[in-house]
C-alpha positions in Angstrom: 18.1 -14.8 3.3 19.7 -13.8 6.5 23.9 -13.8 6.7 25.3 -16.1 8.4 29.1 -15.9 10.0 31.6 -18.4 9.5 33.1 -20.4 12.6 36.8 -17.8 12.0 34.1 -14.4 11.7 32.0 -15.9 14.7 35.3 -16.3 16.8 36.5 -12.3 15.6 33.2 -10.8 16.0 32.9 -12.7 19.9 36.5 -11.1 20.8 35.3 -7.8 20.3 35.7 -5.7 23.2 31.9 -4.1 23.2 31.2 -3.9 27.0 27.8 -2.6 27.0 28.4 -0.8 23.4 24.7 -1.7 22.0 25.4 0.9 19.4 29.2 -0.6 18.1 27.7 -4.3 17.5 24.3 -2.5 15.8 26.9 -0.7 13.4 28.8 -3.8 12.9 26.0 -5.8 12.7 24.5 -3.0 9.6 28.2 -3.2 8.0 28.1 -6.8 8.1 24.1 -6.5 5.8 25.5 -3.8 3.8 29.5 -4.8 3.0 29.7 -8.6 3.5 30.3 -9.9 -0.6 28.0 -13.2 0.2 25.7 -15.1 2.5 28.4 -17.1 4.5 30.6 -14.3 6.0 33.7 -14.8 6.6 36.7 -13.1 8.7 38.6 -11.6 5.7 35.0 -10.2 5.1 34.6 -8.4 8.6 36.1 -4.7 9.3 39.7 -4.4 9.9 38.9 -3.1 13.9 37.7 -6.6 14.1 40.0 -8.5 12.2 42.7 -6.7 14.4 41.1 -7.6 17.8 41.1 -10.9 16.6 44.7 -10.6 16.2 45.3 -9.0 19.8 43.9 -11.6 21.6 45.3 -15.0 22.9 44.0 -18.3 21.4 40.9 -16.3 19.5 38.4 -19.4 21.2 34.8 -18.4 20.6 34.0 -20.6 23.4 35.4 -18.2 26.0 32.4 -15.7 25.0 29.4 -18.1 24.0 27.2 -16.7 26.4 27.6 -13.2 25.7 27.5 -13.8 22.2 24.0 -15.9 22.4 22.7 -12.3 23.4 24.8 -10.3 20.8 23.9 -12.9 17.8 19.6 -12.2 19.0 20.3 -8.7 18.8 21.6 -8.6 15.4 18.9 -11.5 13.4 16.3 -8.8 15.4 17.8 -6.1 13.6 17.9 -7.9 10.4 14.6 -8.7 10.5 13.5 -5.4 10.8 12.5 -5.4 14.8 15.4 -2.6 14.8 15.6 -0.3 12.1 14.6 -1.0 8.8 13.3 -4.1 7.7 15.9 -6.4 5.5 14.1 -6.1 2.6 14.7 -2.4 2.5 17.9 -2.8 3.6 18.8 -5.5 0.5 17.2 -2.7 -2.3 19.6 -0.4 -1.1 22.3 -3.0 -1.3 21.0 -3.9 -5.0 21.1 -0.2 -5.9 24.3 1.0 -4.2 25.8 -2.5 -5.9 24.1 -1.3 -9.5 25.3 2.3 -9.5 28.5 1.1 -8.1 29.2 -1.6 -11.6 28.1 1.7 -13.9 26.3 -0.4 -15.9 24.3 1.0 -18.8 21.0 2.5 -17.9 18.1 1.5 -19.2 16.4 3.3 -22.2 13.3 4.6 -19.9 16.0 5.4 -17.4 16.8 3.2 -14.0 14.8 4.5 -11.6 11.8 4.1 -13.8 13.2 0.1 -14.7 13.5 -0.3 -10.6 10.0 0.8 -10.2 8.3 -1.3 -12.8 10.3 -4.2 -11.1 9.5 -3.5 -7.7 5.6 -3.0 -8.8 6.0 -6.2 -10.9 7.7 -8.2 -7.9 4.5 -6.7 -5.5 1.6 -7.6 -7.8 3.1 -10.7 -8.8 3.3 -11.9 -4.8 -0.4 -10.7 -4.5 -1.4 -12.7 -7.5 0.8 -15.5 -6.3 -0.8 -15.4 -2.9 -4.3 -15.6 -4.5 -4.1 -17.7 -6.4 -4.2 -15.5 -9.8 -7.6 -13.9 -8.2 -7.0 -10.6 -9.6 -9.7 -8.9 -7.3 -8.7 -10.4 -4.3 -5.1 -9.5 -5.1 -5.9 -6.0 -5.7 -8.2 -5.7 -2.0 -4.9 -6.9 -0.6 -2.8 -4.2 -2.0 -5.2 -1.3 -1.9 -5.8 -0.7 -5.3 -8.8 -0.7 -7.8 -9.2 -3.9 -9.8 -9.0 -1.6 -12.9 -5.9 -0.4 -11.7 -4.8 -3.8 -11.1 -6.0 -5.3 -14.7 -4.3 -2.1 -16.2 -0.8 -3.0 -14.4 -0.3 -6.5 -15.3 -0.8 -5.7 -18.6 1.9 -2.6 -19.1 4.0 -5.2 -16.9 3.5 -8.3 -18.7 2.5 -10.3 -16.0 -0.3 -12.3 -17.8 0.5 -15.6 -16.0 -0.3 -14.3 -12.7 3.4 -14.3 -11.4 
């Protein structure tokens, strides 16, 4: 799901003073994907730099910068889905991960990276099966592998159902 910014973190972001600065609101924009705590962000959620040119300016009116900020707001849902830089999905694994190490959570017994694997590979085939209609064939022509391959998979991955 793309992030959306509250009417207060719509009002600091449009402040900013980013005359030209492609790079600043691409950097904010990445924060915002990586940092923000939920899918509604909110102004206590942005960087201080914002926060503080909120602050520093009059009556902090969005209004004042709506068209400049119809061309910022395009830039940034092109860069979260993936037109700049790395498509979101990437960009939400890493979040998972970083947020996984980050809790210290016991690892599994067969280690995490091999647990994030088998559910990345059981996410995968179970779109393709999804997508199929549980036409295991067919699923496995879309992803590029055999069909034994394919058989032998959703069987180590318990995904019998076809999802």
């Amino acid at each position: 799901e793309t992030k959306q910014l509250s009417p207060q973190a719509m009002s600091a972001v449009s402040l900013m003073a980013l005359p030209g600065n492609v790079r600043q609101l691409e950097n904010l924009c990445h924060w915002i994907t990586v940092m923000a705590p939920s899918q509604l962000v909110r102004a206590e959620d942005l960087p201080e730099e914002v926060r503080q040119s909120q602050e520093g300016s009059g009556d902090g009116r969005a209004e004042d910068a709506e068209p400049a900020l119809a061309a910022r707001v395009a830039n940034a849902e092109s860069a979260v889905k993936g037109e700049i830089g790395m498509p979101a999905w990437q960009e939400l694994l890493r979040q998972e991960v970083a947020r996984a190490l980050a809790a210290n959570a016991p690892a599994p017994q067969d280690g995490r990276m091999h647990g994030w694997a088998k559910e990345f590979e059981a996410a995968v085939l179970g779109v393709a099966l999804k997508h199929t209609r549980g036409r295991r064939i067919e699923a496995a022509q879309l992803l590029g592998i055999g069909r034994n391959t394919m058989t032998r998979k959703i069987a180590e991955l318990n995904l019998e159902g076809g999802d």
